[in-house]
N, C-alpha and C positions, 0 to 999 in steps of 0.2 A: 365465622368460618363455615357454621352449616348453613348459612344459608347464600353462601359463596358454592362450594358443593353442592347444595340441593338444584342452583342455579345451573351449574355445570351440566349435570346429571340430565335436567330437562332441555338444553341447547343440542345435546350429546343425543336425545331420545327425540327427538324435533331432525336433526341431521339425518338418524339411521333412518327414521320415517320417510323422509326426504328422497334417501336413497333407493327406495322401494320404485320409485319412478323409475324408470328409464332414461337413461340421454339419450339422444338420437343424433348421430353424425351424418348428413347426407355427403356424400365424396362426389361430385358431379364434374362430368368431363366433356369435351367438347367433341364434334362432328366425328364420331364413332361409329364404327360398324362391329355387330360380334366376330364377323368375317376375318378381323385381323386381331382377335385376342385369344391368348395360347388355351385356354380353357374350354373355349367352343371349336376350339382344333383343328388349328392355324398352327402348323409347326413351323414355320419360320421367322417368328415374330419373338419376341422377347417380352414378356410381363408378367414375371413370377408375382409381384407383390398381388395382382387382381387375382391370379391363378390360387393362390392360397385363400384371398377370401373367400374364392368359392368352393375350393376341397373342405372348406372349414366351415363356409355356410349353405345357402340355398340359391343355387343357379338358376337363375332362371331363361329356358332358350324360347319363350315366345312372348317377351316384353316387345313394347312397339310405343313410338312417339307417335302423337297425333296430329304431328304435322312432322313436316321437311327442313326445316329451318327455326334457328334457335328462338325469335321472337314471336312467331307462331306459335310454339312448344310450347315454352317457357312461361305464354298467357294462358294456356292450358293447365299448368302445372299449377302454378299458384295462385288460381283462381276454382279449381275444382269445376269449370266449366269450358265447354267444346268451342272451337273459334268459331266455328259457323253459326254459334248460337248469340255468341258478343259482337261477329261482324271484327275480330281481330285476326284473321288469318292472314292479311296482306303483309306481307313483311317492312317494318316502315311507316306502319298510318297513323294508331295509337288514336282511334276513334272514341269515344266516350262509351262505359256502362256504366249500370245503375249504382247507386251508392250503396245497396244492400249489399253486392258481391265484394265480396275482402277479401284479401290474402288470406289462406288459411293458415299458417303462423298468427294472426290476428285472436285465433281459434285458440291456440296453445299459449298464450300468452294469459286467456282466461283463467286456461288450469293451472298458472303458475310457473310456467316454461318459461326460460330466458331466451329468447328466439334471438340467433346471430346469423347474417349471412357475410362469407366473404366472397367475392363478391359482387357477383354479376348479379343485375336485374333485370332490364333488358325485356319488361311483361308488355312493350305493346298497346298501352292504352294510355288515354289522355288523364292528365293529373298522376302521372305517374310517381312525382316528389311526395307527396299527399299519401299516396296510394302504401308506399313503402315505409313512409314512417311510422303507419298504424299498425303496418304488419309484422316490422322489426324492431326487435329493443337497441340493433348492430347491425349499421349494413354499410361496409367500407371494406379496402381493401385489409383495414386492418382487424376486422371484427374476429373475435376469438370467444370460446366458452370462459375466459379467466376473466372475465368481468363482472360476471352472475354474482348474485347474494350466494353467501355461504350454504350449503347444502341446499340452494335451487339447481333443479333439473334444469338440461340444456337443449333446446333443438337448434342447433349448429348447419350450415350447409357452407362448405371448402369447394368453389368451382374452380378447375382447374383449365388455364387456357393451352396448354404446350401443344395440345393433339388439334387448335384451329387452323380452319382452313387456312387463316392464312400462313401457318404455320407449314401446310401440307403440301401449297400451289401456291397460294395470293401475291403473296411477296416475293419481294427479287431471293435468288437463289444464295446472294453475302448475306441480306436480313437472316432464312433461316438458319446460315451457319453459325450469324452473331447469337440468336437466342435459341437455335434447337442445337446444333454439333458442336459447336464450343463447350455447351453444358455435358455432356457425357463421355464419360470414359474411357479410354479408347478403349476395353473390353466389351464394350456397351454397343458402341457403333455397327454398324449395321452395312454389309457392302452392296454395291449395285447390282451384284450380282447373287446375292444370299436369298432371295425369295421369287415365288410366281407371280410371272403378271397376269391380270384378271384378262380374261379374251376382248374385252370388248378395248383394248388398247395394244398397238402398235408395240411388236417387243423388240424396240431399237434402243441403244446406249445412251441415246437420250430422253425416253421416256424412261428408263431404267432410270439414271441420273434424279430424275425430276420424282417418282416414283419411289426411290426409297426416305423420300422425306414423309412419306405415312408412316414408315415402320420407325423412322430413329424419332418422330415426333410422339408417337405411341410410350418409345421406349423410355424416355423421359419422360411422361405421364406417368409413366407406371414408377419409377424414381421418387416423381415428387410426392407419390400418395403416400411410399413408406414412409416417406421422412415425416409426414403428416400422423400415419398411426403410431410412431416412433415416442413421438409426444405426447397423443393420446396416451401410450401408455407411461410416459417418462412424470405422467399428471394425475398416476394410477386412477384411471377414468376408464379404460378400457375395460375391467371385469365388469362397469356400469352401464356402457355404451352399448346400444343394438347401431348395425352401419348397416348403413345402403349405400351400393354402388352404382352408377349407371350413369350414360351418355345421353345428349340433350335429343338425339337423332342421327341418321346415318352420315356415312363418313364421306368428309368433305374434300372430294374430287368430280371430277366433272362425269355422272351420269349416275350418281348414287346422291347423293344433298342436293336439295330443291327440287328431285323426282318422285312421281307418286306411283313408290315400286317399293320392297320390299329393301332394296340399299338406301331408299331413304328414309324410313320409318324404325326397322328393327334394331332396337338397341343392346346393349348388352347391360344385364341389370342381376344385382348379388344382393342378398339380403344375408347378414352376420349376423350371432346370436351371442354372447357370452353365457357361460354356465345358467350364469344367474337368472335369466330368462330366454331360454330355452324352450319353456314351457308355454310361452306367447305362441311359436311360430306352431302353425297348421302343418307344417310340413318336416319330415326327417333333415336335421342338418347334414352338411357330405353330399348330400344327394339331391340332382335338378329334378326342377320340374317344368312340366310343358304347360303349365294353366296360363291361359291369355292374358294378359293385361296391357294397361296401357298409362297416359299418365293421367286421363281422365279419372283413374284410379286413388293417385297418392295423398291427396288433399283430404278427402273423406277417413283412408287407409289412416294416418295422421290422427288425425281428430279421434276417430272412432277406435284406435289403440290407446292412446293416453289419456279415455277416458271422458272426452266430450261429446256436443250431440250434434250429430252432422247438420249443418242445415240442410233446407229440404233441397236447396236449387243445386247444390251437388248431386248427382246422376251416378257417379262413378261405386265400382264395389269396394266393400273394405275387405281388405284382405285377409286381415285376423280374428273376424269375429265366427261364429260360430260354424257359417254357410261357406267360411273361404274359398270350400274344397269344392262346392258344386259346381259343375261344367258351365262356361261363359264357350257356347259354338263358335260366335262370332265376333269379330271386331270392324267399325266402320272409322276409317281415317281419311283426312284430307290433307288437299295440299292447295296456295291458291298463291298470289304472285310473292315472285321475289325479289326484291328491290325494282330492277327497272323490268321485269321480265314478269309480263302475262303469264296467267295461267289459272287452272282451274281443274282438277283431279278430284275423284272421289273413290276409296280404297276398302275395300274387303277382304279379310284375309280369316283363316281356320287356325291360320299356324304351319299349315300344310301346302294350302296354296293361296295365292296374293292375285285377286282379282282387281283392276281398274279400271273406269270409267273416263277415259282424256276427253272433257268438254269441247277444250280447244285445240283439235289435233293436229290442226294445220302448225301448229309452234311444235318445235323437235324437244326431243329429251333433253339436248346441249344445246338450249338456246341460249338468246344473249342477254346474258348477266354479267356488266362489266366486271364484277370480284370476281369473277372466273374467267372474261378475257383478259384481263390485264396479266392472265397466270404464262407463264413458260409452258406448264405441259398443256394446256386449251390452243396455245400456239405451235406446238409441235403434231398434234390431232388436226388444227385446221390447212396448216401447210401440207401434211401428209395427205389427205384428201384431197386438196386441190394438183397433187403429183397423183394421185392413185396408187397412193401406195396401200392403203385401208383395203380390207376384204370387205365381202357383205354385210356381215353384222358390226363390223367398225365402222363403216360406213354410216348403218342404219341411225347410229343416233343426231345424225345431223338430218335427218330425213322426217315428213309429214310422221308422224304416229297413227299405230291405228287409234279406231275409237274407244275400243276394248281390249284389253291386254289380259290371259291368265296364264300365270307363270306356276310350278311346281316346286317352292323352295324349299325341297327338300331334298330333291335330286336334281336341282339345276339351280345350283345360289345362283351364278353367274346372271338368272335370269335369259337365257341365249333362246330360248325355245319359245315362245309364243303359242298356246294352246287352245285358244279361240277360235272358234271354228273347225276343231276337231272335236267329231260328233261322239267320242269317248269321254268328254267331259262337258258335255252337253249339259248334265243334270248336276253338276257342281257348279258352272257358270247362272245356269237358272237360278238356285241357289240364291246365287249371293247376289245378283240382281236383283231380287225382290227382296232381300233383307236390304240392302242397301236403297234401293225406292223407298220403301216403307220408313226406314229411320229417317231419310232426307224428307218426306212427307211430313213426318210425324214434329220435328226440329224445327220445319221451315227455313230453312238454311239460307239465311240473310245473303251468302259470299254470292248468292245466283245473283245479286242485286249488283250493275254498274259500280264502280268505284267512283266513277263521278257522281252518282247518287249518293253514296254513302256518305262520302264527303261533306255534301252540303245536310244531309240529314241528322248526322251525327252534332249540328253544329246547333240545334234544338231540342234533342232528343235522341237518346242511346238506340243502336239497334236491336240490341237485346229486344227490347219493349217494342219496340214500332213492327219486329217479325211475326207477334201476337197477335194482330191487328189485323182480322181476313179481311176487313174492308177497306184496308188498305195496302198490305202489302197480299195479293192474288196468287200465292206460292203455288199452290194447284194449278193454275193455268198455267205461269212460267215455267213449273217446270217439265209438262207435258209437252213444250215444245223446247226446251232446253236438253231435253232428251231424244230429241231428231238430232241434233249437234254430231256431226260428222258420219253418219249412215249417208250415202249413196243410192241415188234411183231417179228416175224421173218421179213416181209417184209422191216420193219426199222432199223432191227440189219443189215440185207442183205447191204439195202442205205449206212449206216454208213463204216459199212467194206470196201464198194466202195473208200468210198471218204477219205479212210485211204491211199490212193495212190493220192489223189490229188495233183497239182502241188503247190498250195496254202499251204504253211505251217499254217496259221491261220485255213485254212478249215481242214488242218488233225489234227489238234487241238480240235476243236469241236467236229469232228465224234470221236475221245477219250473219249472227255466228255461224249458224247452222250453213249456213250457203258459200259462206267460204270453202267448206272444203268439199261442194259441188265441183264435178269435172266442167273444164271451158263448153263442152259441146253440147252438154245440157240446159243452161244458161245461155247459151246462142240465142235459142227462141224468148228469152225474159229480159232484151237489154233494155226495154221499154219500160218493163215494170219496176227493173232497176234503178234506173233513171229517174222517176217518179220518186222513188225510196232515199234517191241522192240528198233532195228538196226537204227529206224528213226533218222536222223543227224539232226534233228530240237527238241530240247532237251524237251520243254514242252510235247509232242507228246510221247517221249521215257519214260519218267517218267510216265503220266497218264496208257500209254499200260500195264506197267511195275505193276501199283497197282492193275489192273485188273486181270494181267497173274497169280501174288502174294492172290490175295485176291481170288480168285475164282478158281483156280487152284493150291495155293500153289509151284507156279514155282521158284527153287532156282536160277536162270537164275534174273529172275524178280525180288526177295529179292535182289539179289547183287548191281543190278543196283539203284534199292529202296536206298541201303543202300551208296551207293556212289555218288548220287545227293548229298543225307541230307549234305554231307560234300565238295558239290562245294561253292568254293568261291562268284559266281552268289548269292546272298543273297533269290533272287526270286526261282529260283531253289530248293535250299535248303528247303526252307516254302512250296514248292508244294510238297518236297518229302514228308518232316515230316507229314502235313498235312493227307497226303495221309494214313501215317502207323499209325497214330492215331486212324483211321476207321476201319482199320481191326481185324480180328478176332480172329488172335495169333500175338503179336505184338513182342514174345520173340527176334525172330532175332534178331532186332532191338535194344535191349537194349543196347549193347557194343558201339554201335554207339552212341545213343544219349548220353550215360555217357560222352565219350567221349571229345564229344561236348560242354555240361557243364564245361569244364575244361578250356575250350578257355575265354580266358579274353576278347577276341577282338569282339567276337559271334555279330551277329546283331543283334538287340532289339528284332524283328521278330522271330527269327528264336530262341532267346533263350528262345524267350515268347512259341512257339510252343515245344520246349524240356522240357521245365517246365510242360506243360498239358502231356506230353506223359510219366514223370516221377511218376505226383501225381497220373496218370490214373491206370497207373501199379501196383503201391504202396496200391490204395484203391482194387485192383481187389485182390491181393495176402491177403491183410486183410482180406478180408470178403470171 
């Protein structure tokens, strides 16, 4: 009997030990903006459960994703490294990194943590199956903390889909009733008429319609976390639990998700404390804070609270250790394509204001990304335009971008002002231009590299490692001319023409880019040199020339060439052709082809998502 007892005694003294750890719940939500949750002060929205956790924890109003889109993010997040730095920012590629970088759960599974996700993964990189099983001990839709050995701590993360986009636009308008208004209450529901519409959309009865399925999709989000902490505490695990709250990135409607603007990056993020550690957090509970972060942060954050040693290739700050509280001025974020939709962003922000960089400006804010034509409201915004029914700045986002955008969000969420080139913040824009140079110097930011390069590079060797490489990858040169990229002049169209003879295929690359968004009457006197750049045996270069020579000179030379990329095998090729003929002005050539192309069973996701936008595109022009 005593030694039954004495047994007890030490299992019982082994448990409370145990308990000294923390658990840690992450609550993760999908294509959110703080813009519509009641705590960052939105009064027409409904989400008391988030509102509580953060009168009761630590708000925080200048979290930011470091990308636009969830597989961008989310290889951010659980990797404690920047996509531009693995070459994962492309939405969709899931190119290879090195085998040092692991999930940081990998981290907390050292100290004894039961690491559960339920259960999106969704990180973007090749060997993805591989990748996940070393980092979770649970990752299914069923994963739960009640699997854990007896008094082991838990790190848990619950993703919740009800707030996705497709949830918000994607889907037909019976889908969202099937899974978002069926599920809520009728006290819950939310009318077409109960909240503001954001200025940059049409306030007709049926963007209203289409429009309140962010707030009643929100509103069940907020539903399904109680019934989540409900358990928590029905599992008395809650006085053990520190929670994080927060969305994977901005809220997914058309000119906030996949923009590289402040609607696409700022999330909303809670950190909860229970009594019992309390004394963890740097900051007063009850009361926000405005310190910057991002999610290059949580990984490290993770590790270095429960007590592990960060590795070194994590960059991010931790949040709880000694220094939490010291000023982070700045943050630098990206955005780069999304699904079939080009692009390439780089983002600075204070907290105050959100500086961007549009490489490729000639592509609009709402360009074509089939998950958002295929929506009701991207079709009720494209038909209104084509009636004029849209004001100027509704208008704008289907229109070229500048090349630099500084927005004030603090007094202009909407983003409506554009303050670039007003010589009052002259010395803020300077600013963060050269922080944001210097970090993209300093990083090497692989994403300036072709996606058809990547492609075949990744298929030997990670680009992590090959951006290391100055004598091979020239980041310095590319990107002193990837920084011409939509400035205006003769003297820049001059520069650019130059370095369309460079011996760097990546630099005659960019001076392509760059020239796109040259006016026709400046290029009048280079169609020679253009021409010559047609010929270029470095194929991204022959295609860009090609859209320019077609779009601005209507060159049947240029159409052919246009028209017989769309159908190389190169999948990347193909997308930069399509791409390209979507923007232009008469896109007739073009139709035989892409029908065509719809006929292939085999077509890449990409390329048939970009032949889809180029079909309804046509279909709604000939309508109306």
């Amino acid at each position: 009997m005593r030694i039954i007892l004495l047994t007890l005694c030490m299992l019982t003294i082994m448990s409370c030990k145990a308990q000294d750890k923390p658990n840690i719940l992450w609550v993760t939500i999908e294509d959110t903006s703080p813009h519509f949750i009641g705590c960052y002060g939105n009064e027409n929205t409904s989400t008391p459960v988030i509102d509580k956790l953060a009168e009761e924890g630590v708000k925080f109003t200048n979290a930011f994703s470091t990308g636009t889109v969830c597989a961008a993010s989310r290889s951010t997040i659980i990797t404690g490294v920047r996509s531009f730095k693995k070459g994962t920012g492309h939405q969709r590629s899931q190119y290879s990194i090195p085998d040092f970088i692991k999930g940081f759960p990998y981290y907390l599974k050292q100290l004894g943590y039961y690491t559960t996700n339920n259960s999106k993964t969704d990180y973007n990189i090749a060997n993805e199956k591989d990748f996940v099983k070393e980092a979770w001990d649970e990752s299914s839709n069923k994963a739960t903390w009640k699997n854990r050995a007896e008094g082991q701590p838990f790190f848990a993360v619950f993703n919740f889909a009800e707030s996705h986009q497709s949830r918000t636009m994607s889907w037909t308008f019976e889908q969202y009733q099937k899974h978002v208004w069926n599920h809520l209450p009728e006290e819950d529901k939310i009318a077409d008429d109960a909240f503001d519409m954001p200025p940059f959309y049409n306030d007709t009865p049926e963007m209203r319609k289409q429009f309140a399925r962010v707030y009643n999709s929100i509103k069940l989000t907020d539903n399904r976390i109680g019934e989540l902490l409900q358990k928590l505490e029905e599992d008395g695990l809650k006085d053990d639990t520190i929670i994080f709250f927060y969305a994977d990135h901005g809220e997914g409607i058309p000119r906030a998700k996949t923009n590289g603007i402040n609607l696409g990056y700022r999330v909303p993020f809670v950190a909860w404390f229970p009594e019992k550690f309390k004394h963890l957090s740097p900051w007063e509970t009850g009361k926000p804070t405005n310190k910057l972060i991002s999610f290059e942060d949580l990984g490290p954050t993770m590790i270095d609270l429960l007590g592990g040693k960060v590795p070194e290739y994590m960059k991010g700050q931790r949040l709880f250790d000694s220094d939490s509280n010291n000023k982070k001025d700045l943050l630098l974020l990206s955005t780069d394509r999304v699904d079939n939709g080009l692009d390439l962003v780089r983002t600075v922000t204070d907290g105050k204001f959100v500086y961007s960089r549009n490489f490729m400006p000639f592509i609009p804010e709402v360009r074509y990304i089939n998950y958002l034509e295929i929506a009701d409201i991207t079709k009720h915004m494209r038909k209104d335009l084509k009636h004029g029914k849209l004001n100027a700045f509704q208008s704008r986002v289907f229109e070229e971008r500048p090349f630099e955008v500084l927005y004030d969000i603090e007094n202009d969420i909407w983003e409506t002002n554009n303050l670039a080139g007003n010589p009052k913040y002259e010395s803020i824009m300077d600013n963060m231009r050269q922080f944001m140079d210097a970090e993209l110097l300093k990083a090497k930011d692989i994403m300036f590299m072709p996606e058809y390069e990547m492609a075949k590079l990744s298929k030997t060797q990670t680009p992590y490692e090959y951006r290391l490489d100055d004598n091979k990858y020239k980041f310095d040169e590319i990107f002193k001319v990837a920084s011409l990229s939509g400035k205006k002049g003769e003297d820049i169209a001059k520069a650019q023409i130059a370095y369309l003879k460079h011996e760097n295929a990546i630099v005659r690359y960019w001076a392509s880019i760059g020239l796109m968004s040259q006016e026709k009457t400046l290029l009048q006197s280079y169609q020679k040199e253009l021409n010559e750049a047609l010929k270029d045996d470095y194929s991204p270069v022959a295609i860009t020339v090609s859209a320019i020579l077609y779009s601005k000179f209507q060159s049947k030379k240029a159409m052919e060439v246009l028209n017989n990329f769309a159908k190389n095998e190169d999948w990347t090729l193909a997308l930069m052709s399509i791409n390209y003929m979507l923007y232009c002005q008469d896109r007739t050539p073009f139709e035989p082809t892409i029908e065509a192309l719809l006929q292939n069973q085999d077509l890449n996701w990409h390329v048939k998502s970009a032949c889809l936008d180029f079909e309804e595109s046509q279909r709604l022009k000939k309508e109306i």
